[in-house]
N, C-alpha and C positions, 0 to 999 in steps of 0.2 A: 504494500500500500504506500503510495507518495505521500510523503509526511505532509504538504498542503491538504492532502482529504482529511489527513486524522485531525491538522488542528480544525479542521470544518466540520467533522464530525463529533468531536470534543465541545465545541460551541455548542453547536446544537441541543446536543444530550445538556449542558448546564443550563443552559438556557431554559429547555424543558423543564428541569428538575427544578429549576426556581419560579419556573412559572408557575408550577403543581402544588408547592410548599406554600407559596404565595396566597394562592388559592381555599389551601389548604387551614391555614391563617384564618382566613374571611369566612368560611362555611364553620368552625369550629366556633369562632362568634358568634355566628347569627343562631348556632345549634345553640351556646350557652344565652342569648336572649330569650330564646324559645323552650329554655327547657327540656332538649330535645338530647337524644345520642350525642353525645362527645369525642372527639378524637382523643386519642389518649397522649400523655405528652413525650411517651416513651417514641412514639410516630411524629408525632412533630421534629423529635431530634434529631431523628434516624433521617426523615426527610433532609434535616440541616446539616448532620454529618456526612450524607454520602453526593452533597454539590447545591444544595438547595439554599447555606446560609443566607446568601445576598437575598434571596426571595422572603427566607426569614423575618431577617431584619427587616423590611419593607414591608413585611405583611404585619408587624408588628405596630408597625407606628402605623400607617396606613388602616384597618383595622382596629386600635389604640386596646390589642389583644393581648394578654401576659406581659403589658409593661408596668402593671405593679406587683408582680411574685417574683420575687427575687430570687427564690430558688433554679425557677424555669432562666430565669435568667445568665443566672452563674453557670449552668450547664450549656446553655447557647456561646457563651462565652469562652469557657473553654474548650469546646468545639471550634469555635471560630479561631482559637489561638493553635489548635495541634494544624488544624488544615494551613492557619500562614507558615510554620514550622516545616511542616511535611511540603510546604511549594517553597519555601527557603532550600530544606534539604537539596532537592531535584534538581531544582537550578544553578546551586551551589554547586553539586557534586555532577552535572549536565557539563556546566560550564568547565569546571577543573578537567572531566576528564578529557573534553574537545581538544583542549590547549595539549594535554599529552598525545594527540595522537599526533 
């Protein structure tokens, strides 16, 4: 595969998965105004840890949804801190080994 498709197809899937998570946000609202089924929040992160954070965040303020449980929060948080970490590593160690070849 030409590395142009994957980062295109790399977009795409984040892109989704933030839209979803986003989404995801906004319907768990409107379930908690109505009393209705809840997402549970163990899904909410799992949406945020495997590319959804940015959709997160956004559905958060956007929605004005789990931005006073600090708990939900602390776990958002350091989700968002291991993914900057693990795209630090990558690129770090991307970039080091280019220069050796």
């Amino acid at each position: 595969m030409h590395m142009s498709n994957l980062k295109t197809i790399t977009i795409i899937i984040l892109a989704v998965l933030n839209a979803i998570t986003f989404l995801l946000f906004g319907f768990d609202k409107w379930m908690a105004r109505s009393r209705g089924w809840r997402i549970p929040e163990a899904v909410l992160w799992f949406c945020a840890a495997i590319g959804g954070s940015v959709g997160a965040l956004f559905g958060m303020q956007f929605f004005r949804h789990k931005t006073k449980k600090l708990s939900f929060q602390l776990v958002l948080g350091l989700i968002i801190l291991l993914q900057c970490l693990f795209i630090w590593f990558v690129f770090f160690y991307t970039a080091e080994a280019l220069q050796n070849i």
